[in-house]
LOKOLTOR-717896 format. One record per residue (C-alpha): residue number from 0; residue in one letter; x, y, z. Coordinates in steps of 0.5 Angstrom, whole numbers, always signed. Layout:
REM LOKOLTOR-717896
(pt NUM,"A",(X,Y,Z)) ...
END
This chain:
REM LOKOLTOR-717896
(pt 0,"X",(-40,+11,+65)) (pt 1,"X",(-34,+16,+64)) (pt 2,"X",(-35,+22,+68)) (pt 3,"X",(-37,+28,+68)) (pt 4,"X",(-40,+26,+60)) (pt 5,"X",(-46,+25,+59)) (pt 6,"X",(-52,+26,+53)) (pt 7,"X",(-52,+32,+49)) (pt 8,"X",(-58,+35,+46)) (pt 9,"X",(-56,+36,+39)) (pt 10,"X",(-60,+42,+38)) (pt 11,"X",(-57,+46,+44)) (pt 12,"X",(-50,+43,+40)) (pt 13,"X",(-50,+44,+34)) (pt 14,"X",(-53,+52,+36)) (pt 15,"X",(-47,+52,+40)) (pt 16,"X",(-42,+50,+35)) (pt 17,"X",(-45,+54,+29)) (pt 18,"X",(-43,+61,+35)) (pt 19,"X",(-36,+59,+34)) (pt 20,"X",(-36,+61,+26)) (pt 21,"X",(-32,+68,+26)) (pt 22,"X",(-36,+71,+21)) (pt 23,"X",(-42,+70,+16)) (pt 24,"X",(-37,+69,+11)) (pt 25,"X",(-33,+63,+14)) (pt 26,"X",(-35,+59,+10)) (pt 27,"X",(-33,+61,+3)) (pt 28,"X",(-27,+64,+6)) (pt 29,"X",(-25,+56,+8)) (pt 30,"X",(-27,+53,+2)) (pt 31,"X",(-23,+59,-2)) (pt 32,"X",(-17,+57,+3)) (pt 33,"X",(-18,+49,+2)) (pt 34,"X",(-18,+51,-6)) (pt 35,"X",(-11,+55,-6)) (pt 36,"X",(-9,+49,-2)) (pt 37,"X",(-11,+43,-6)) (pt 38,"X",(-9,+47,-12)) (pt 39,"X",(-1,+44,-11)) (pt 40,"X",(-4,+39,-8)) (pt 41,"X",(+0,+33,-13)) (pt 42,"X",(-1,+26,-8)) (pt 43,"X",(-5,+20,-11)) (pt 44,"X",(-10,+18,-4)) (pt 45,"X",(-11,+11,-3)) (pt 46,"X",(-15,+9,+2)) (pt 47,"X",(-15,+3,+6)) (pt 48,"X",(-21,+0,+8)) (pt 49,"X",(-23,-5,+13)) (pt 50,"X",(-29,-6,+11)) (pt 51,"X",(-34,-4,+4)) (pt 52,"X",(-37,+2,+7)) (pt 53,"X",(-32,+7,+6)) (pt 54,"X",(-35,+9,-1)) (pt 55,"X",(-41,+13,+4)) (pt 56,"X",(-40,+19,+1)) (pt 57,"X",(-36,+18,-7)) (pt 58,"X",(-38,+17,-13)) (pt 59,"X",(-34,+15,-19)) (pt 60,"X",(-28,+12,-16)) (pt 61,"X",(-25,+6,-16)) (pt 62,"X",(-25,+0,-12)) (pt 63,"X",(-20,-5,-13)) (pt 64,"X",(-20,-12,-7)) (pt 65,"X",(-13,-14,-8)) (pt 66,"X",(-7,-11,-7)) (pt 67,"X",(-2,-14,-11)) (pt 68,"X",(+4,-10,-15)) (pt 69,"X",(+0,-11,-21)) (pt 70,"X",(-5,-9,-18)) (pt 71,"X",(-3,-2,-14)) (pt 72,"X",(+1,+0,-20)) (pt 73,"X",(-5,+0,-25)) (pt 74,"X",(-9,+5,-20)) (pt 75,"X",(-3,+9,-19)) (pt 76,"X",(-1,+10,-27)) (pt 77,"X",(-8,+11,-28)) (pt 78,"X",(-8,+18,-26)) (pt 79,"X",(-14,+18,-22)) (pt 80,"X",(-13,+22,-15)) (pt 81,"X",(-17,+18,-11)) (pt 82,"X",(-18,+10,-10)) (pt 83,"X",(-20,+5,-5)) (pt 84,"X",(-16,-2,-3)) (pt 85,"X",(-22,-6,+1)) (pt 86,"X",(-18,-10,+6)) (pt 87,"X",(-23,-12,+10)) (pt 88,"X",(-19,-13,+16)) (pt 89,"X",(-24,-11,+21)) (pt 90,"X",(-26,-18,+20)) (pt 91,"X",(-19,-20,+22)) (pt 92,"X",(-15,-23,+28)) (pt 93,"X",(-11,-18,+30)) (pt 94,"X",(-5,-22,+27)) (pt 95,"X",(-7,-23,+20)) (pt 96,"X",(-9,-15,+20)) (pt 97,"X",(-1,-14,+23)) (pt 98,"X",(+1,-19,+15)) (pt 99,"X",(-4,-15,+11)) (pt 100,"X",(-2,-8,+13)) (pt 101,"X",(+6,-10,+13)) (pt 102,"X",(+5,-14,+6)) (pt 103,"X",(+1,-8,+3)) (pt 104,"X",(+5,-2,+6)) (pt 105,"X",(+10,-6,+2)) (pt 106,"X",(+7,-7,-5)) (pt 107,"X",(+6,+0,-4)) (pt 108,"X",(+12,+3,-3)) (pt 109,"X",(+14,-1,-11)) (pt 110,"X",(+8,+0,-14)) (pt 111,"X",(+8,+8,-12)) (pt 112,"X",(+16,+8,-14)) (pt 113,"X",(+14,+4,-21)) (pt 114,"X",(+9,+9,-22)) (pt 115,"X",(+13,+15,-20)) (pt 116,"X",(+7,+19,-16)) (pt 117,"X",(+7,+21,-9)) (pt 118,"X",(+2,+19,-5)) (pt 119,"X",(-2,+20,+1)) (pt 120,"X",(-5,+14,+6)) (pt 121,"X",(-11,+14,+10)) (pt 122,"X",(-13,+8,+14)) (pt 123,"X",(-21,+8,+13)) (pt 124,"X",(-24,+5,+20)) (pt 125,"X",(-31,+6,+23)) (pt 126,"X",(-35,+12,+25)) (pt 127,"X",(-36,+9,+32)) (pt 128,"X",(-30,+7,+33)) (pt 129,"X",(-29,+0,+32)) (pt 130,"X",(-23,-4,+28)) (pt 131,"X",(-16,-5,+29)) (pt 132,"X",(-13,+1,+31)) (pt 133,"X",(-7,+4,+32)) (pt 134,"X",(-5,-3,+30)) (pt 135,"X",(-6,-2,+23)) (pt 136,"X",(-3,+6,+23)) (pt 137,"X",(+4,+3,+27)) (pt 138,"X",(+5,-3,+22)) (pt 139,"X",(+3,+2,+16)) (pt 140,"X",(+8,+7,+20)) (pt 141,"X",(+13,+2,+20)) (pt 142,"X",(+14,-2,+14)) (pt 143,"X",(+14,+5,+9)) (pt 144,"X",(+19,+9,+14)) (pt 145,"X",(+24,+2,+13)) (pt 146,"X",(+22,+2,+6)) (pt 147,"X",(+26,+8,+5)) (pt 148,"X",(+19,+13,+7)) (pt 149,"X",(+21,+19,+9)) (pt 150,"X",(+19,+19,+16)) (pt 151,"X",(+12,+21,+18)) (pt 152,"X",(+11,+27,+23)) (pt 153,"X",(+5,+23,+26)) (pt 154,"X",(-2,+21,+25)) (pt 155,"X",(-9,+24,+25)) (pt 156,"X",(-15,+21,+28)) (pt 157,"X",(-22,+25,+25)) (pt 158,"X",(-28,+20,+25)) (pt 159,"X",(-33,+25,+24)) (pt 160,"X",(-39,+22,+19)) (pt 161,"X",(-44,+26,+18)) (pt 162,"X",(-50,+22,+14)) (pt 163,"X",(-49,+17,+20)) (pt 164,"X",(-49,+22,+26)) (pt 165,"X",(-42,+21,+29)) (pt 166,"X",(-39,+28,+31)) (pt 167,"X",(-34,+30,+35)) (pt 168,"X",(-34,+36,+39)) (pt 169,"X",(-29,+39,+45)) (pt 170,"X",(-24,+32,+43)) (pt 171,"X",(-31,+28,+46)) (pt 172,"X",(-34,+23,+40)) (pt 173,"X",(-41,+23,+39)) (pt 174,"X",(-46,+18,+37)) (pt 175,"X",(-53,+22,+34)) (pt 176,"X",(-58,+18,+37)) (pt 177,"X",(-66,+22,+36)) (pt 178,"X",(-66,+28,+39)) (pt 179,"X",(-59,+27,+43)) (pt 180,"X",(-51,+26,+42)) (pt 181,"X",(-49,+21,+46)) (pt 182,"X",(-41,+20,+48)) (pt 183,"X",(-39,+14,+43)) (pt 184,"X",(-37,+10,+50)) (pt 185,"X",(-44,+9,+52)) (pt 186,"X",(-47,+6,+47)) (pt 187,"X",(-48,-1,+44)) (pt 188,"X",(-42,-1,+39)) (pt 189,"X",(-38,+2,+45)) (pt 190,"X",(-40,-6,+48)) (pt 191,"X",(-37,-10,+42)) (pt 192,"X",(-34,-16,+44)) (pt 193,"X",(-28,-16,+39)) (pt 194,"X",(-27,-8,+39)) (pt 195,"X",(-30,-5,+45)) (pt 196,"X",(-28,+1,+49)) (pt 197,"X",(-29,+5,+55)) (pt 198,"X",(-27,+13,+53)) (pt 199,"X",(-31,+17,+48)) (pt 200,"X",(-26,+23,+49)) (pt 201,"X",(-21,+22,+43)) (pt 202,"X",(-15,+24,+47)) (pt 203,"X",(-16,+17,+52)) (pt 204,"X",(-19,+13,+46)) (pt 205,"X",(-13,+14,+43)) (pt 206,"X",(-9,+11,+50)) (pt 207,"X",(-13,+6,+52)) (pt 208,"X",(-13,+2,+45)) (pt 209,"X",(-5,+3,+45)) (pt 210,"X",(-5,+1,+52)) (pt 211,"X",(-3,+6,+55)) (pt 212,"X",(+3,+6,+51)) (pt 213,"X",(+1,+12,+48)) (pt 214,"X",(+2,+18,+52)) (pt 215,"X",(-1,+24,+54)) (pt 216,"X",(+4,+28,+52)) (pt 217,"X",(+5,+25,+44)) (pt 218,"X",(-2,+28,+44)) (pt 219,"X",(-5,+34,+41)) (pt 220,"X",(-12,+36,+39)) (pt 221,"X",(-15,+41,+34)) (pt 222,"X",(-22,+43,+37)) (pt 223,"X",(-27,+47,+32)) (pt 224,"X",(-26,+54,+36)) (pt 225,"X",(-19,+54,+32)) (pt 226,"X",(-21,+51,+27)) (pt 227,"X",(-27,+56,+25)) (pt 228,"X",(-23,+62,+27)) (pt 229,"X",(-19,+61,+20)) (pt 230,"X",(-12,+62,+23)) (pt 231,"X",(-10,+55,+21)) (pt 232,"X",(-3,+58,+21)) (pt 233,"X",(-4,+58,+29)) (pt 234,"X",(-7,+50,+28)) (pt 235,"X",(+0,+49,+24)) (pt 236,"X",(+5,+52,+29)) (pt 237,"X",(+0,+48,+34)) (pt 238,"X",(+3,+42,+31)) (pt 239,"X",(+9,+43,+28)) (pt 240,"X",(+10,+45,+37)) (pt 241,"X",(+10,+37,+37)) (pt 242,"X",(+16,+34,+38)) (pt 243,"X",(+17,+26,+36)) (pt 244,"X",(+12,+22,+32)) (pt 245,"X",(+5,+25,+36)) (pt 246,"X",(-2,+24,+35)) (pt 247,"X",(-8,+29,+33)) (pt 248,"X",(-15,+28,+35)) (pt 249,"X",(-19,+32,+31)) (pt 250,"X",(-26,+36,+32)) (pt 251,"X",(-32,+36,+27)) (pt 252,"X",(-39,+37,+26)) (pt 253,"X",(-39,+39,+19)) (pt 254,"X",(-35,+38,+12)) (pt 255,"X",(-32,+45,+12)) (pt 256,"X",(-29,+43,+19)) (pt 257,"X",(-27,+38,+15)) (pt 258,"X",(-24,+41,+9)) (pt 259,"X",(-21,+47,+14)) (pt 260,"X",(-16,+41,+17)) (pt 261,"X",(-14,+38,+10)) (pt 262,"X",(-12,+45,+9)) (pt 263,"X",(-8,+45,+14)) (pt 264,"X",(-5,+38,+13)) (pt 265,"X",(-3,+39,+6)) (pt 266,"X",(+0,+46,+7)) (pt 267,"X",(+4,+41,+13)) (pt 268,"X",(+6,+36,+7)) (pt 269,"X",(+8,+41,+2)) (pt 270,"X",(+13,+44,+9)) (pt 271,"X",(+15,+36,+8)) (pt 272,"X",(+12,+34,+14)) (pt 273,"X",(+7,+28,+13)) (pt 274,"X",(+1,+25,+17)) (pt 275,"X",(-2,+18,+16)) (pt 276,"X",(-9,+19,+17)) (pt 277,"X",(-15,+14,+20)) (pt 278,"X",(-21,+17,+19)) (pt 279,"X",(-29,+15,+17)) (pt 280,"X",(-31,+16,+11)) (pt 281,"X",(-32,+23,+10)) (pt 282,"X",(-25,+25,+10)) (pt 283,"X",(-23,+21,+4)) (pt 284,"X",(-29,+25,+0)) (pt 285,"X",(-25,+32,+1)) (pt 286,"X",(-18,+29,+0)) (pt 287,"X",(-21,+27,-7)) (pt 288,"X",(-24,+33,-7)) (pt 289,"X",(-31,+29,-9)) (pt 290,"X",(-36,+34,-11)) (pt 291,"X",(-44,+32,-9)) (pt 292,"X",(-49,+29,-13)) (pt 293,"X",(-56,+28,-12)) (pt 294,"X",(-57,+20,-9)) (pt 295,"X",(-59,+14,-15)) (pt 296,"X",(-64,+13,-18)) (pt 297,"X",(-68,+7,-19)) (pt 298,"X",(-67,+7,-26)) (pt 299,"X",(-59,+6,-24)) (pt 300,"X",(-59,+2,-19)) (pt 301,"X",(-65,-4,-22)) (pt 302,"X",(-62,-9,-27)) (pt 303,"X",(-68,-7,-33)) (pt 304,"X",(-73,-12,-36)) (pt 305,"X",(-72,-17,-30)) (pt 306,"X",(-77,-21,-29)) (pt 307,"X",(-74,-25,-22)) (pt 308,"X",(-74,-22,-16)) (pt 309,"X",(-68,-18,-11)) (pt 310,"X",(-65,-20,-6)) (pt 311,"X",(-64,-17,+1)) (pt 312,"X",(-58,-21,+6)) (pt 313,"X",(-59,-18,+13)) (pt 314,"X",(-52,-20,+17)) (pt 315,"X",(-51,-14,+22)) (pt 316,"X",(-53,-16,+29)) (pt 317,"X",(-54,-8,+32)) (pt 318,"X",(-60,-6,+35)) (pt 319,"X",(-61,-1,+29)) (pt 320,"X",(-61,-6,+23)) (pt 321,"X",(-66,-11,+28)) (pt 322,"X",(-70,-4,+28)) (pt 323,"X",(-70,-3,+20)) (pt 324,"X",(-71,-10,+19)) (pt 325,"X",(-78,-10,+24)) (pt 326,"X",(-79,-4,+20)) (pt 327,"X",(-79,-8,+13)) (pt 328,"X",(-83,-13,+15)) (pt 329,"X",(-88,-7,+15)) (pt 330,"X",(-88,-6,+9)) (pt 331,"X",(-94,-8,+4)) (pt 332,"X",(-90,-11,-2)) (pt 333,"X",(-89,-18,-4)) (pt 334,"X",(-84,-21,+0)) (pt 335,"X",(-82,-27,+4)) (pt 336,"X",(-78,-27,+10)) (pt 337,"X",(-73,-33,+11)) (pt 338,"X",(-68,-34,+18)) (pt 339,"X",(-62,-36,+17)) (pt 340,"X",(-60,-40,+24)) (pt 341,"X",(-54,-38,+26)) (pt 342,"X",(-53,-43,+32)) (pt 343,"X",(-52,-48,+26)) (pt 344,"X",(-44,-46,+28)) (pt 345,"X",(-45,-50,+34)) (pt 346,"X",(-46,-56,+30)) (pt 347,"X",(-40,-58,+24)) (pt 348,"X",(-45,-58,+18)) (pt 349,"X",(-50,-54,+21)) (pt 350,"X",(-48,-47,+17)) (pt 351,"X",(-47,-52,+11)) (pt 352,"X",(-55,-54,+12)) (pt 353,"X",(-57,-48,+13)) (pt 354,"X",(-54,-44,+7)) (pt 355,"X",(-58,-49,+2)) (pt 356,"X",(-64,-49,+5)) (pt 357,"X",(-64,-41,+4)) (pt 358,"X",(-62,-40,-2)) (pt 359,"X",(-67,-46,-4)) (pt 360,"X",(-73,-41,+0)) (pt 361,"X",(-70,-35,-3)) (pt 362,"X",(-69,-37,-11)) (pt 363,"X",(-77,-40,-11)) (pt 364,"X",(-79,-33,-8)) (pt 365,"X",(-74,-30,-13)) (pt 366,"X",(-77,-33,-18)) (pt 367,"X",(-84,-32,-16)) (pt 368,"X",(-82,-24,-17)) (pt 369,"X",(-82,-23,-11)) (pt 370,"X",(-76,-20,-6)) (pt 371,"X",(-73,-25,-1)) (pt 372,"X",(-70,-23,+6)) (pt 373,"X",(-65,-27,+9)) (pt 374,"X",(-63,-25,+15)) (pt 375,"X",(-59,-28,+20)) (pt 376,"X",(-63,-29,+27)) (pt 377,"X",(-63,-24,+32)) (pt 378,"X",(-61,-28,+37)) (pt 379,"X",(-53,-31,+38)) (pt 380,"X",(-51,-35,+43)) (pt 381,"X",(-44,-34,+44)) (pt 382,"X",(-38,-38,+49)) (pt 383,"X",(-38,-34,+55)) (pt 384,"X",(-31,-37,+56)) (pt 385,"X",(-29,-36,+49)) (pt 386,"X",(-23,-30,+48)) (pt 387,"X",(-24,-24,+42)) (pt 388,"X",(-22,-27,+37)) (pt 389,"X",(-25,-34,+38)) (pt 390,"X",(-32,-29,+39)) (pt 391,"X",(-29,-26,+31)) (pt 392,"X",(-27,-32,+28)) (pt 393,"X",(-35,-36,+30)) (pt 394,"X",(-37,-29,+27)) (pt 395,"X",(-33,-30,+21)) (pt 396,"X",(-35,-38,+20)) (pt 397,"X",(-43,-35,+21)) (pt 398,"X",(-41,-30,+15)) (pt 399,"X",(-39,-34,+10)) (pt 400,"X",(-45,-39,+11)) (pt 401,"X",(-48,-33,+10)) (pt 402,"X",(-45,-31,+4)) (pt 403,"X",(-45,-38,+1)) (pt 404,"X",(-52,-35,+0)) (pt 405,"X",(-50,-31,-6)) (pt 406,"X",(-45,-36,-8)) (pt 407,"X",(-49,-41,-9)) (pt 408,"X",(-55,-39,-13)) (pt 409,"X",(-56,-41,-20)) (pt 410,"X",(-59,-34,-23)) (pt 411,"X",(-57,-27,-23)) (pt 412,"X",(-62,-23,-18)) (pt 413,"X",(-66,-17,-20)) (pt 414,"X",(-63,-13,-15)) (pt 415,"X",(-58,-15,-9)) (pt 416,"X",(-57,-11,-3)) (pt 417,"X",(-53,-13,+4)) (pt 418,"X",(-53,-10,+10)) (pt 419,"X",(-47,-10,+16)) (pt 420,"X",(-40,-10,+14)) (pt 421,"X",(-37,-16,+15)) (pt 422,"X",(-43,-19,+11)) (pt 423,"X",(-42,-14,+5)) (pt 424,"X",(-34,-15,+4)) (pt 425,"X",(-35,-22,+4)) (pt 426,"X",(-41,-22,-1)) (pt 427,"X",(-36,-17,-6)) (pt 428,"X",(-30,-21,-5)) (pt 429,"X",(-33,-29,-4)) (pt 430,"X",(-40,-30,-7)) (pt 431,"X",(-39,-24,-13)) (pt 432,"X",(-31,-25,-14)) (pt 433,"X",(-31,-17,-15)) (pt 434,"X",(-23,-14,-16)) (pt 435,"X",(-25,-8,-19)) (pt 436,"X",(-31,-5,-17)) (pt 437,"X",(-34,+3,-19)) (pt 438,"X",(-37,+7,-14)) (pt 439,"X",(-43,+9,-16)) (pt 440,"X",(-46,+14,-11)) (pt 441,"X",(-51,+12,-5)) (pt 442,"X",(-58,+9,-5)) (pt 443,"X",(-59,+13,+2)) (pt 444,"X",(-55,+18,+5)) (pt 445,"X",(-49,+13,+7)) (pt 446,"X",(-52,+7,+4)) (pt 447,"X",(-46,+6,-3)) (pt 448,"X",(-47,+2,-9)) (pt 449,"X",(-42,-2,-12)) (pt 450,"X",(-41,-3,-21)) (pt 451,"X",(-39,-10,-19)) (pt 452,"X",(-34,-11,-25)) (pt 453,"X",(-33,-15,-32)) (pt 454,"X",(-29,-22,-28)) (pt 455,"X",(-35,-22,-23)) (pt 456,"X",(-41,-28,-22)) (pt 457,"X",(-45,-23,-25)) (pt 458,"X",(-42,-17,-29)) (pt 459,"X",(-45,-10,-28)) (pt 460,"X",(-50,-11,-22)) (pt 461,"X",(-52,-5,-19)) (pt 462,"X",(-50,-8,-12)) (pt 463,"X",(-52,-4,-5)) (pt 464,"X",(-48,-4,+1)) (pt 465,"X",(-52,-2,+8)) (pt 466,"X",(-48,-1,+13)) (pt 467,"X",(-50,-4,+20)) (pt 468,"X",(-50,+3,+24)) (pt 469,"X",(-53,+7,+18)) (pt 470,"X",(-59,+10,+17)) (pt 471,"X",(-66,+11,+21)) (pt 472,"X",(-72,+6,+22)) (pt 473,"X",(-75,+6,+15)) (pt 474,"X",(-68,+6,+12)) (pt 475,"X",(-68,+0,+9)) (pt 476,"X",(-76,-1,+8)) (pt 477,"X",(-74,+6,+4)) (pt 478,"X",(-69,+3,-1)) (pt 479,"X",(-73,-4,-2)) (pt 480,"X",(-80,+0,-4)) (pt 481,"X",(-76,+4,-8)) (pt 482,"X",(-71,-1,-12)) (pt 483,"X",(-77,-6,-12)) 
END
């Protein structure tokens, strides 16, 4: 365990956090000055997305699965501030991630150069820390400086999350766990056996994934007493002090600390100096400038006049969806539970077999007008002796049995929601041959929903994406009694 790090009790924190606002009207003063800045604020954001979820907290906004010229171009020239390029790269090896990132970086810079706009990047990852990082912001760094980019000041890193409970504090990151905020390290996706990590405070995060290249003096963080006391020219000088390409881990436990950062970033950019950002999903909403919305209605989410029953597809092996799952299980409508064996990877068709028995259980249950869970078994055996990506590959092969579910059925279901990210992006750009998609809004606080596209298998499906670190017990039960 990290030392001298230990659970906080979130009331006591967030009681503590609250103290450090320089007056009442902190608040209205901090949008006030967002809003002064957001006003020359002329960069079109895109989003990179290592996996689908990053659409948690936006609603009508693009979502586009390939990244050709062709396609870049069209989002640029289509006038809209924000858009989002799902790369799924967390299911990635560390390689293909490296190609992807250089081959998008460089369809960019033609695309944004055709289309005459400027441009703001931000590298979208998990809220729990987890993805390629920093491969993915140095090759993004990389290939735009040496296609004539000017060159970046440096990055950000702000995981800050609030619908999943992901707060950062004292340049220490926490997970909200019950009553606590655990430190990130000390908890189950600090264990990952592709991702893993030993440092909840941002500062050694940022260290320890670059291996120890990074150094501690190319690193600075802004803490909520300087972002709450509203002397942001303070943060600027804080960060203009930096020299040479620097990274800045950034605290937050609410969107206005959010919006009082952004504040101070565009008011950098209009200096002429640039940040590649990497960020959970709330930072997205604010550079889009997003407005709230209440969350969808079953009449939005549900296709109409359907006689045939929803999907449900369990991927994610986290404790929490293995929670949500026995919560589900609970509930009194009329569903059938069917396990997907994933040991069937040890066996060379034992996934393929797997995948038809499963959609032959599931599309007489569906039939029938009842839902079908497929869910993947809660137990996996893994080689012990087996390196990172060796692990990521096995997962990836188990995914894309488990997508071939969705692929392979031979009517639309009523409703259609997966859960985990890997299982989500492959179900939206495998099995649903989505390459372009509208973000809807969210089914639950964190939990988004796809438009799937004209091209897709079945055009305009309200289809629901469920994180696998998102949400309480009876999140998914919630979201299944009310769309069922």
């Amino acid at each position: 365990m990290e030392q001298n790090l230990k659970p906080l009790n979130a009331a006591e924190a967030f009681a503590a956090c609250e103290g450090l606002w320089r007056d009442a009207d902190a608040r209205a003063q901090a949008r006030r000055l967002f809003d002064a800045a957001y006003a020359s604020f002329n960069a079109c954001v895109m989003v990179l997305d290592d996996d689908p979820t990053g659409v948690q907290t936006v609603h009508d906004v693009t979502i586009v699965t390939n990244w050709t010229v062709e396609t870049l171009y069209r989002q640029f020239a289509s006038g809209e501030k924000l858009f989002f390029v799902l790369t799924n790269s967390r299911s990635f090896s560390a390689r293909k991630t490296e190609e992807v990132h250089r081959e998008i970086a460089q369809n960019t810079c033609e695309a944004a150069k055709m289309a005459g706009v400027e441009l703001m990047l931000i590298s979208r990852g998990d809220s729990t820390l987890r993805g390629h990082y920093p491969l993915e912001t140095r090759v993004l760094r990389d290939t735009l400086e040496a296609q004539g980019t000017p060159p970046f000041a440096g990055e950000v890193l702000c995981p800050f999350f609030k619908e999943g409970g992901r707060f950062t504090m004292d340049g220490v990151h926490y997970v909200k766990e019950g009553e606590w905020l655990t430190p990130a390290a000390q908890t189950e996706f600090a264990g990952d056996k592709t991702f893993g990590y030993t440092h909840s405070a941002l500062s050694a995060y940022i260290r320890e994934k670059s291996g120890d290249t990074i150094l501690p003096e190319q690193i600075v963080t802004v803490t909520l007493r300087e972002l709450r006391s509203l002397d942001l020219a303070a943060v600027e000088r804080k960060l203009t002090a930096m020299r040479g390409y620097h990274y800045v881990a950034v605290d937050a436990a609410e969107e206005t600390d959010v919006l009082l950062m952004a504040t101070v970033l565009m008011r950098l950019r209009g200096k002429g100096k640039n940040y590649i950002i990497r960020s959970a999903a709330a930072v997205p909403k604010v550079f889009g400038n997003v407005t709230d919305r209440p969350l969808l209605r079953r009449d939005e989410m549900v296709e109409q006049g359907s006689e045939v029953g929803g999907l449900v597809l369990v991927g994610s092996h986290v404790k929490k969806t293995t929670a949500q799952l026995e919560c589900l299980r609970q509930s009194k409508l009329p569903m059938a539970f069917i396990e997907f064996h994933v040991d069937g990877w040890k066996t060379p068709d034992g996934l393929e077999n797997e995948t038809r028995r499963a959609v032959a259980l599931a599309e007489e249950t569906m039939r029938a007008g009842r839902t079908a869970v497929v869910y993947t078994s809660r137990q996996l055996v893994l080689p012990r002796s087996a390196t990172p990506e060796e692990l990521l590959g096995i997962s990836v092969r188990i995914s894309e049995a488990v997508t071939n579910v969705v692929a392979t059925l031979s009517f639309r279901p009523r409703f259609l929601i997966a859960k985990g990210g890997i299982t989500s992006s492959d179900v939206g750009t495998k099995a649903l041959r989505v390459e372009r998609a509208r973000v809807l809004g969210q089914a639950a606080p964190g939990v988004p929903v796809w438009q799937t596209g004209a091209e897709s298998l079945f055009p305009n499906l309200s289809y629901i994406i469920f994180p696998g670190n998102v949400g309480g017990p009876s999140t998914l039960r919630d979201i299944v009694e009310t769309i069922a």
